[in-house]
C-alpha positions as CSV (number, residue, x, y, z in Angstrom):
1,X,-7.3,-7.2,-20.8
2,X,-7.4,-11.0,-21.2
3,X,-10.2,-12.4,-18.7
4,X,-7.8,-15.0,-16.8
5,X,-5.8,-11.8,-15.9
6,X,-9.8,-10.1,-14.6
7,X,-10.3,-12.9,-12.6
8,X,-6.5,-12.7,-11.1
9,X,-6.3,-9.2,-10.4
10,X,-10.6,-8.9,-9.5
11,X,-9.4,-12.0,-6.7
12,X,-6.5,-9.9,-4.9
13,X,-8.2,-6.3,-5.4
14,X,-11.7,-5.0,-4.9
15,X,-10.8,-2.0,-6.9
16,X,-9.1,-2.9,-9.9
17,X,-8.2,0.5,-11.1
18,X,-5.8,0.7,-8.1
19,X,-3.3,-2.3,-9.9
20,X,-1.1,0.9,-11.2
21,X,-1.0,2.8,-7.7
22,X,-0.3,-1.1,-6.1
23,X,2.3,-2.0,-8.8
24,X,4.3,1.6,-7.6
25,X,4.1,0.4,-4.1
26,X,5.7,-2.9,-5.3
27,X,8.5,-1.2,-6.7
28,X,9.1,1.0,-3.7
29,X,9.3,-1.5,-1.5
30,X,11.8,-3.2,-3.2
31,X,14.1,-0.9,-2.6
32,X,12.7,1.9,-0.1
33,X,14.8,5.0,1.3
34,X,14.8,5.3,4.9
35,X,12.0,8.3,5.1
36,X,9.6,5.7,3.1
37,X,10.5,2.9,5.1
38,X,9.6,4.8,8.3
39,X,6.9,5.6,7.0
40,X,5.6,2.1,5.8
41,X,6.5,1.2,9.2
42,X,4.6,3.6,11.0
43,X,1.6,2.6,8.4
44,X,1.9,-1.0,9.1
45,X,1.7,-0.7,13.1
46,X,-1.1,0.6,12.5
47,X,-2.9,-1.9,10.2
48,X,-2.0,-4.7,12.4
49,X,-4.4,-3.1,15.3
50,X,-7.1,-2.5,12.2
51,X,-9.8,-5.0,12.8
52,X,-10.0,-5.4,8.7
53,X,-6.3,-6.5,8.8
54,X,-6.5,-10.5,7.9
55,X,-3.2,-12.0,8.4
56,X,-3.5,-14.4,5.5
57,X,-5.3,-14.6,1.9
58,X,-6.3,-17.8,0.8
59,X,-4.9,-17.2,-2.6
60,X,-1.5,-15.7,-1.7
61,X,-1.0,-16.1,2.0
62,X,0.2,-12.5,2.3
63,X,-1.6,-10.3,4.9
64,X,-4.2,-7.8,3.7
65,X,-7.1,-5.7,4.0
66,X,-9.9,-6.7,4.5
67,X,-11.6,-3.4,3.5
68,X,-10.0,-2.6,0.0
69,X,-8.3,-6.1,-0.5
70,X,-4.6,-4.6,-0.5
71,X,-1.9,-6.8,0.0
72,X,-0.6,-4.5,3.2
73,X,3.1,-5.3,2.7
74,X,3.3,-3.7,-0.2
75,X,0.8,-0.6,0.1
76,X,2.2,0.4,3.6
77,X,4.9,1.6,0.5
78,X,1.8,3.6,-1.2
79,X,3.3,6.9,-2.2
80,X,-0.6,8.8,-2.1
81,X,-1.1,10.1,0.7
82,X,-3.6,8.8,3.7
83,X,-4.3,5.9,0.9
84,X,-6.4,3.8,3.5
85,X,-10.0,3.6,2.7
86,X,-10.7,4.0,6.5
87,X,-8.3,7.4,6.6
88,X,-6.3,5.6,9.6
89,X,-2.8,6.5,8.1
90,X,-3.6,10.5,8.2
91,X,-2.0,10.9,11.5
92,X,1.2,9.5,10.5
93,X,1.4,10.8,7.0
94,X,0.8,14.2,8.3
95,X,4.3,13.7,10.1
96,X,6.5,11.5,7.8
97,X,4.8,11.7,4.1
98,X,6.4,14.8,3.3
99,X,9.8,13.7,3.5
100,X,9.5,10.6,0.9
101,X,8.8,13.2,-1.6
102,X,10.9,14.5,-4.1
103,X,11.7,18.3,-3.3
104,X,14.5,19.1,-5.9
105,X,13.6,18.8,-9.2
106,X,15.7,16.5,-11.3
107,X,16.1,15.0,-14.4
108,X,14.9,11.6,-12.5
């Protein structure tokens, strides 16, 4: 990996080997079904009362974590389950993570 691209990704996540996990939430979140987006909303009322949320990063100007340096409006859309470092989205998993996952198996 180029280093410009290090830098980059080393100054918006803590953990760089989540950038595959993130990039999924990115492309959820573009186009969410209503279980997920429930779900990123009941994850997101959450982080707002987390005293790690930050409502602004210098580089981007997105909200994030202050814990695991997550952008938050994309990895509310996180399809692992409880994937907050601080296990604060358990609760609400529990109830609506099961139903943004695939049940039938398909050729998609």
């Amino acid at each position: 990996m180029d280093l410009g691209i290090k830098k980059i990704i080393s100054g918006l996540v803590k953990d760089p080997s989540k950038v595959i996990t993130i990039a999924d939430a990115w492309i959820t979140a573009s186009n969410p079904t209503k279980p997920q987006k429930e779900l990123a909303e009941a994850r997101w009322n959450i982080c707002i009362q987390c005293p790690e949320f930050r409502a602004k990063r210098d580089i981007t100007g997105d909200p994030y974590c202050n814990d695991c340096g997550c952008p938050l409006q994309k990895k509310i859309f996180s399809k692992t389950f409880n994937e907050c470092p601080l296990g604060k989205w358990r609760e609400v998993d529990e109830a609506l993570w099961p139903s943004t996952q695939k049940n039938k198996k398909t050729i998609l």
